[in-house]
C-alpha positions in Angstrom: 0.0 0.0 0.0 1.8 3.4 -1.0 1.0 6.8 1.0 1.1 10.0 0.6 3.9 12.0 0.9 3.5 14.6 3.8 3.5 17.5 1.0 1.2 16.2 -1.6 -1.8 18.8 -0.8 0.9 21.4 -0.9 2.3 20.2 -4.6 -0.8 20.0 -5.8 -1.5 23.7 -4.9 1.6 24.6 -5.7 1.3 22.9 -9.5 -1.8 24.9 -9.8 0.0 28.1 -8.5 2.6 27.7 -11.6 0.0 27.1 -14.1 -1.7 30.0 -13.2 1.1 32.4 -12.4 3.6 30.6 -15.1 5.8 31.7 -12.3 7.5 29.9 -8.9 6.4 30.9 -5.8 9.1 33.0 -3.8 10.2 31.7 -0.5 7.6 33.5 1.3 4.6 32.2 -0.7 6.4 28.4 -0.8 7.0 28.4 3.3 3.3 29.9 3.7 1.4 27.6 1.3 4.0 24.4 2.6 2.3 25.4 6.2 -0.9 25.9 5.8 -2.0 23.0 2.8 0.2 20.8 5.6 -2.7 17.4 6.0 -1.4 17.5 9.5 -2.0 20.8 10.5 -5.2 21.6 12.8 -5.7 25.3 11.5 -4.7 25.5 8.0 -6.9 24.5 4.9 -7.9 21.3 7.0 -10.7 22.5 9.2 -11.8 24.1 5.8 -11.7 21.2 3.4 -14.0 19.2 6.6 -16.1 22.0 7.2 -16.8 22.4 3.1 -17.7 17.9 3.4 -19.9 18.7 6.5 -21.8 22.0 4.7 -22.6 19.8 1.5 -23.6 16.7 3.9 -26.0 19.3 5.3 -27.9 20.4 1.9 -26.4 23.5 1.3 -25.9 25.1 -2.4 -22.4 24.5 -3.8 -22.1 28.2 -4.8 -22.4 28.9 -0.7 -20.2 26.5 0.2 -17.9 28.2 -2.7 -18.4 31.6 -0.7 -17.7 30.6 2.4 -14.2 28.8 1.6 -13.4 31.6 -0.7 -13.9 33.9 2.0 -11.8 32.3 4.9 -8.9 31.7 1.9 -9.4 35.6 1.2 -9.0 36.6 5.4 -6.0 34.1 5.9 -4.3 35.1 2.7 -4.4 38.9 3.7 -3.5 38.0 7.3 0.1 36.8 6.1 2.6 39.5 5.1 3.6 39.9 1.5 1.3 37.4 -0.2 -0.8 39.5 -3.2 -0.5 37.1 -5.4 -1.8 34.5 -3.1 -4.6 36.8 -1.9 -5.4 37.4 -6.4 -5.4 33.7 -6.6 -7.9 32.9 -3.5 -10.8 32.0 -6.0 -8.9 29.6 -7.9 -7.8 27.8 -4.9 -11.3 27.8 -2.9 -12.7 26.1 -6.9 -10.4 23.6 -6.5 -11.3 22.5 -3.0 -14.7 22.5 -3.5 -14.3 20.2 -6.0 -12.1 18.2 -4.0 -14.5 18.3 -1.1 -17.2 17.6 -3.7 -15.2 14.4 -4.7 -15.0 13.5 -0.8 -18.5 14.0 -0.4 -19.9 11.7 -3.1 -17.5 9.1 -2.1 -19.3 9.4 1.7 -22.6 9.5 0.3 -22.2 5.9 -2.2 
């Protein structure tokens, strides 16, 4: 049985940071995106990605739960120092884990 590497949530953001940007991410934006996409971190995108399975388990409308993760990307992006580009690409990132919570959530519900 193979597992995940401990940084495959942040390659995976970081991939679709370069296809956007066409660019690398400096330092800052790597060490900030390496922390908070980390699967074993309680306050990063976790509690996010969990809340987004619970809010569609609950019946609500996938362009809400779009809001709402969009939102808390927007506030924690603009909470860290020097990270515009991260803050520009918050609703790319919040599509992409909604789909990935949508992918979690029909796997639940089978």
């Amino acid at each position: 049985m193979s597992y995940y590497s401990k940084s495959w949530l942040y390659d995976e953001y970081k991939r679709l940071f370069l296809d956007i940007t066409g660019a690398e991410p400096n330092k800052e934006e790597k060490e900030f995106l390496k922390n908070y996409f980390d699967p074993f971190n309680e306050t990063g995108a976790k509690p996010i990605y969990y809340m987004a399975i619970f809010r569609l388990k609950r019946g609500y409308y996938k362009f809400f739960v779009y809001f709402l993760i969009a939102k808390k990307f927007k506030k924690d992006f603009k909470k860290a120092e020097n990270l515009e580009t991260l803050v520009a690409l918050h609703k790319i990132f919040a599509k992409k884990m909604l789909n990935d919570s949508i992918k979690a959530y029909c796997k639940i519900s089978d």
